[in-house]
Phi, psi and omega in degrees: 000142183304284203261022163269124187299120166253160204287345172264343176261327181245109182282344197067018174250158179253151171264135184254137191249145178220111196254133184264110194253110126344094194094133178270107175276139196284158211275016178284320209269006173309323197270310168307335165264056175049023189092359191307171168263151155229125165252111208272138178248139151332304198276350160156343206263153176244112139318095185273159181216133169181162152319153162223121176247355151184218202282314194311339154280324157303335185261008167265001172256018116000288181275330159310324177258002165266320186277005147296286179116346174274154182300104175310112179275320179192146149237126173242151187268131184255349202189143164253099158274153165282144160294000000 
């Protein structure tokens, strides 16, 4: 069943994610994206860095960087912390 935990996947650990944004977002938008960093790049793209502590969060802050309107250029998971 879909929303039974499974013991293999949930490690209790949390993931730090690094989402690459097309277009520079103004640094305001830190408390909305949960405290995430934003890292402003030279070349135009803006970098969020931050916890995820799981898929369900990831995917409403997903949906946060879809109702931006810039384009998502990549995500990658950088790191596992222990909860």
């Amino acid at each position: 069943m879909f929303n039974e935990r499974n013991p293999e996947t949930d490690t209790g650990q949390s993931m730090v994610y690094q989402i690459r944004l097309r277009g520079h977002l103004s640094l305001q938008w830190e408390d909305w994206f949960y405290g995430f960093t934003i890292t402003l790049e030279d070349n135009g793209d803006t970098l969020l860095t931050g916890p995820v502590p799981d898929q369900s969060a990831l995917y409403g802050l997903l949906r946060k960087v879809r109702d931006l309107g810039l384009p998502l250029l990549s995500l990658h998971c950088i790191e596992i912390t222990h909860k």
